[in-house]
KOLRO-168323 format. One record per residue (C-alpha): x, y, z; residue in one letter; chain. Coordinates in nm, 2 decimals. Layout:
+--------+--------+--------+------+-------+
!   east !  north !     up ! rest ! kette !
+--------+--------+--------+------+-------+
!      X !      Y !      Z !    a !     A !
...
+--------+--------+--------+------+-------+
***
This chain:
+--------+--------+--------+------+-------+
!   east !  north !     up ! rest ! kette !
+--------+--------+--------+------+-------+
! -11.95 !   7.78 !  -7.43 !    x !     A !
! -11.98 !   7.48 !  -7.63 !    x !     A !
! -12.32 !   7.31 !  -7.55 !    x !     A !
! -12.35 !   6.91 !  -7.42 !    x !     A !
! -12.01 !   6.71 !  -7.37 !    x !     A !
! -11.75 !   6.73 !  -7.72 !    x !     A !
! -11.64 !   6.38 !  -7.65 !    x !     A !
! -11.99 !   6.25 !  -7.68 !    x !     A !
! -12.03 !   6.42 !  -8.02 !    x !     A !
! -11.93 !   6.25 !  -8.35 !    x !     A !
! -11.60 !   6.30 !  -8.58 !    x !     A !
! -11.78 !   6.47 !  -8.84 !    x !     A !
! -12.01 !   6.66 !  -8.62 !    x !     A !
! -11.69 !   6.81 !  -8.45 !    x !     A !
! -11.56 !   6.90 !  -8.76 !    x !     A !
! -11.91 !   7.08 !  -8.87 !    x !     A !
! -11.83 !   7.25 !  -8.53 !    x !     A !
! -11.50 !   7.40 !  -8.60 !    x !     A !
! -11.62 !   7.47 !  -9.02 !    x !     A !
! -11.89 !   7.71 !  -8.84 !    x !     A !
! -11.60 !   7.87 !  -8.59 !    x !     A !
! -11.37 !   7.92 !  -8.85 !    x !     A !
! -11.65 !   8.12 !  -8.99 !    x !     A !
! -11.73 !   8.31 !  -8.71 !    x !     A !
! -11.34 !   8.40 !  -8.68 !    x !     A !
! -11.31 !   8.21 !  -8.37 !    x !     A !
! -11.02 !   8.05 !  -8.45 !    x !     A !
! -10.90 !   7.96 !  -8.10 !    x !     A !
! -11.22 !   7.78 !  -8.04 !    x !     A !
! -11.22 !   7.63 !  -8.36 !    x !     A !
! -10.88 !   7.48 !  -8.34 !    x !     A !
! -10.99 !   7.28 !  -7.95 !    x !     A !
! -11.27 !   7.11 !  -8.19 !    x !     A !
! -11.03 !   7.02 !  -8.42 !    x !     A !
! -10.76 !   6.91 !  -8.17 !    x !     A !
! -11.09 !   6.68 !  -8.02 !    x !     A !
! -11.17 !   6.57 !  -8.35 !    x !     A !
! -10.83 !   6.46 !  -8.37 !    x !     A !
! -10.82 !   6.29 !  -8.08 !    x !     A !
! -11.10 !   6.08 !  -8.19 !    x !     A !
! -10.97 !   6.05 !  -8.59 !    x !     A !
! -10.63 !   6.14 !  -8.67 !    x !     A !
! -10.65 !   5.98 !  -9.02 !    x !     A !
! -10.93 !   6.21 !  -9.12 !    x !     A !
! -10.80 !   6.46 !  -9.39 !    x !     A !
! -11.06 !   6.77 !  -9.34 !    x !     A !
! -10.95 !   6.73 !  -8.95 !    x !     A !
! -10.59 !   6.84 !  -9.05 !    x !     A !
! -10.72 !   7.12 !  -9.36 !    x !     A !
! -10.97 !   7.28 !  -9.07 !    x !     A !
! -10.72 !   7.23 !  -8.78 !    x !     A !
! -10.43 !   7.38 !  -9.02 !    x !     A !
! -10.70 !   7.68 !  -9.13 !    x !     A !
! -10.73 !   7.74 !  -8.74 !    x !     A !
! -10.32 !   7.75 !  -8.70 !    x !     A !
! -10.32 !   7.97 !  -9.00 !    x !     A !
! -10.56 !   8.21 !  -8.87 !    x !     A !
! -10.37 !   8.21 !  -8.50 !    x !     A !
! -10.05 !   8.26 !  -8.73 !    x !     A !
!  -9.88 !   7.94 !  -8.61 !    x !     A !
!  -9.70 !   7.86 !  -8.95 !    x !     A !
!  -9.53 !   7.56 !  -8.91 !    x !     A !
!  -9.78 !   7.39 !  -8.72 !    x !     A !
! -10.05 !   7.49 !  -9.04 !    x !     A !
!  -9.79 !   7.36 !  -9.32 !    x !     A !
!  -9.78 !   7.03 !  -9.06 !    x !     A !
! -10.14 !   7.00 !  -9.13 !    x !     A !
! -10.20 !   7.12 !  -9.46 !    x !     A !
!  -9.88 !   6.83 !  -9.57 !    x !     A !
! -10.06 !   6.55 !  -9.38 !    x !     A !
! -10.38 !   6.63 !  -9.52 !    x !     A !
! -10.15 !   6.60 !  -9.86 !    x !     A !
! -10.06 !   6.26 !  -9.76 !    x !     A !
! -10.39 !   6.11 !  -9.68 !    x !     A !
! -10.55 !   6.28 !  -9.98 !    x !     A !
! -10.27 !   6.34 ! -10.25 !    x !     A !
! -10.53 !   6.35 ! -10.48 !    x !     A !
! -10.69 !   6.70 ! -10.32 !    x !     A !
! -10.67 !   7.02 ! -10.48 !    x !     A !
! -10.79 !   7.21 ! -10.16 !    x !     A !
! -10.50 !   7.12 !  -9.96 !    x !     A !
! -10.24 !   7.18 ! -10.22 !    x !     A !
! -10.40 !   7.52 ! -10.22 !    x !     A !
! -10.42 !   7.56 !  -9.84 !    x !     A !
! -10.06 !   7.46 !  -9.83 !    x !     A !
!  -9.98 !   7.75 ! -10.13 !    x !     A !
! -10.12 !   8.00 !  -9.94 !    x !     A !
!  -9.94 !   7.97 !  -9.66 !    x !     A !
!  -9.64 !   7.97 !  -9.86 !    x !     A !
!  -9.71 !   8.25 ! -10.02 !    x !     A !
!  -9.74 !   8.45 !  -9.72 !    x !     A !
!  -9.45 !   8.34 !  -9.60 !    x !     A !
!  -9.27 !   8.46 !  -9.87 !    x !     A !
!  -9.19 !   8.11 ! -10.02 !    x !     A !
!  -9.29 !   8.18 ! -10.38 !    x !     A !
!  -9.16 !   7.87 ! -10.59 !    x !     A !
!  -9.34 !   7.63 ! -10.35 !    x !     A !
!  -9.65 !   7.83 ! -10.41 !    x !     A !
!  -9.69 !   7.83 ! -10.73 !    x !     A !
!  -9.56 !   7.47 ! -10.71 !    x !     A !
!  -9.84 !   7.37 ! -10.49 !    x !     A !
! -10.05 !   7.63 ! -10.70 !    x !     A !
! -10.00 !   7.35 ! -10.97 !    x !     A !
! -10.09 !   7.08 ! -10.82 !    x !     A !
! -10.40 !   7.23 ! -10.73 !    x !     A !
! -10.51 !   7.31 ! -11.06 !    x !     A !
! -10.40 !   6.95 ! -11.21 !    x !     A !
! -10.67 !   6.81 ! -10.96 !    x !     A !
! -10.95 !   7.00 ! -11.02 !    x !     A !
! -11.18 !   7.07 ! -11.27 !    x !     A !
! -11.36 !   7.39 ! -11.07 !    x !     A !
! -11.40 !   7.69 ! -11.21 !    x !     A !
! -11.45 !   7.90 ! -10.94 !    x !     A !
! -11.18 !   7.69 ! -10.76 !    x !     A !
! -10.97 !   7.72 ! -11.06 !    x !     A !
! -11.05 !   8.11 ! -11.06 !    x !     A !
! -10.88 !   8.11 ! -10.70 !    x !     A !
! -10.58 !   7.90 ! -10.79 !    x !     A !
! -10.45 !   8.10 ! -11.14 !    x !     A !
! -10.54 !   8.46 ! -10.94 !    x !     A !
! -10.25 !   8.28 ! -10.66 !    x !     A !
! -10.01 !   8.14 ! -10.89 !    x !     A !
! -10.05 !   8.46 ! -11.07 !    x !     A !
!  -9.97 !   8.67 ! -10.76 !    x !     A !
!  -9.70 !   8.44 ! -10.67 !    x !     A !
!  -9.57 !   8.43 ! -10.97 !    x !     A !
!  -9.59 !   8.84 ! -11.00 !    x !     A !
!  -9.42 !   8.86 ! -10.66 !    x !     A !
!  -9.07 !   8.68 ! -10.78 !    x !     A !
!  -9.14 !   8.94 ! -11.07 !    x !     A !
!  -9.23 !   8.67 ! -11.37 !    x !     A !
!  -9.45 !   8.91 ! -11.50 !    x !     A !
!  -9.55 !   8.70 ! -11.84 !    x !     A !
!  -9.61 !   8.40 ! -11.63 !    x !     A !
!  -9.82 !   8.61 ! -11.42 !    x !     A !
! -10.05 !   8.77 ! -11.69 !    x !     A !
! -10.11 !   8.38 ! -11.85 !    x !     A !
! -10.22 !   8.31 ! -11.51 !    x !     A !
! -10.44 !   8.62 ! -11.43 !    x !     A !
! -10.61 !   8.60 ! -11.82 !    x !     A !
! -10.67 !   8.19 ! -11.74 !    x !     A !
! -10.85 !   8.33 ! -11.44 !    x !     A !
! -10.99 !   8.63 ! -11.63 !    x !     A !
! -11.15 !   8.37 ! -11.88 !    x !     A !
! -11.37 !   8.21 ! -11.59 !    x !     A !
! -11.49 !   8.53 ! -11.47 !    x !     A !
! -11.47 !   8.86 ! -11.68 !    x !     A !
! -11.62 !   9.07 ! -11.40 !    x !     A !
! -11.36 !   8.99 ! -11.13 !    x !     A !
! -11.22 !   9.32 ! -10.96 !    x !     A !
! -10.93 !   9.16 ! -10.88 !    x !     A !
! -10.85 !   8.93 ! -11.19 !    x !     A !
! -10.88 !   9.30 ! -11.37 !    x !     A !
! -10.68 !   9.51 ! -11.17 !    x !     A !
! -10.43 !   9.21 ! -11.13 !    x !     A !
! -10.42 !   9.22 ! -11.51 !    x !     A !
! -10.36 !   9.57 ! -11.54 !    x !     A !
! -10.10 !   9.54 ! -11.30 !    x !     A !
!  -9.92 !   9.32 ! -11.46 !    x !     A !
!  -9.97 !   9.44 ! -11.81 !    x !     A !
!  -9.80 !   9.78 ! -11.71 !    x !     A !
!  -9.52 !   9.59 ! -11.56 !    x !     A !
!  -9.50 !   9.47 ! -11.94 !    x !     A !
!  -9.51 !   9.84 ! -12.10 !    x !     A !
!  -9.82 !   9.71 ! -12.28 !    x !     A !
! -10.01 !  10.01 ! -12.12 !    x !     A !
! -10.25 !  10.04 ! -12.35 !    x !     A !
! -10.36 !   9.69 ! -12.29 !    x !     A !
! -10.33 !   9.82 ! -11.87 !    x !     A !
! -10.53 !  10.11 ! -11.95 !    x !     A !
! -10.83 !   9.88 ! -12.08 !    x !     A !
! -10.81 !   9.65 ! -11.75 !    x !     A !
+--------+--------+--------+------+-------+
***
């Protein structure tokens, strides 16, 4: 139970609110601040990125890619949302439009631990229409920000095998 009244509370402390439920994996909880938040700001970008994590989480798809694109059109300038958006496409099996939106992520940031995140998904969306060369380039740009990565390793193995360069695989 939410302490004090919601509606008295701030846009921005609302939306510190649901950042801290989305944490504790209370996503239905998190998504009634975020619905409040909109109520009070509906031209607020991180209402739509946390209120489209929330419908993520709660697997209501096309409400989350509603989000994740309207946060795109009030910041078309963020990376986070282009990758929020690739995500979801990526589980939904929509692998051009992930690493499309893969891209755009990466042409807006300068990260590197965002950047890590971003080649490791174009990578794996890449690997998953089975562009196998695109996906190693992708996995060795991530493999270049962190060389002790489990899953940038084992990614590159993977896809080195898928290659027949298995002595490379063998080393990853």
């Amino acid at each position: 139970i939410l302490s004090g009244s919601v509606y008295s509370q701030s846009v921005k402390e609302l939306i510190t609110k649901g950042q801290q439920l989305l944490g504790e994996k209370k996503f239905t909880e998190a998504l009634e601040i975020y619905n409040k938040a909109w109520k009070k700001d509906s031209t607020r970008y991180d209402v739509y990125t946390g209120r489209g994590t929330a419908y993520f989480e709660l697997k209501e798809y096309q409400k989350c890619f509603d989000d994740f694109t309207r946060a795109i059109d009030i910041a078309p300038d963020s990376a986070l949302a282009y990758h929020y958006r690739a995500n979801l496409m990526y589980v939904l099996n929509y692998t051009e439009e992930a690493i499309i939106d893969n891209t755009k992520a990466i042409e807006r940031t300068t990260d590197e631990k965002f950047l890590l995140g971003c080649f490791v998904n174009r990578g794996s969306a890449r690997e998953q229409k089975r562009d196998f060369q695109g996906a190693y380039e992708d996995f060795y740009r991530a493999y270049s920000y962190d060389t002790a990565d489990i899953s940038v390793i084992n990614n590159l193995g993977t896809v080195l095998d898928e290659l027949n360069r298995t002595d490379e695989a063998i080393m990853y």
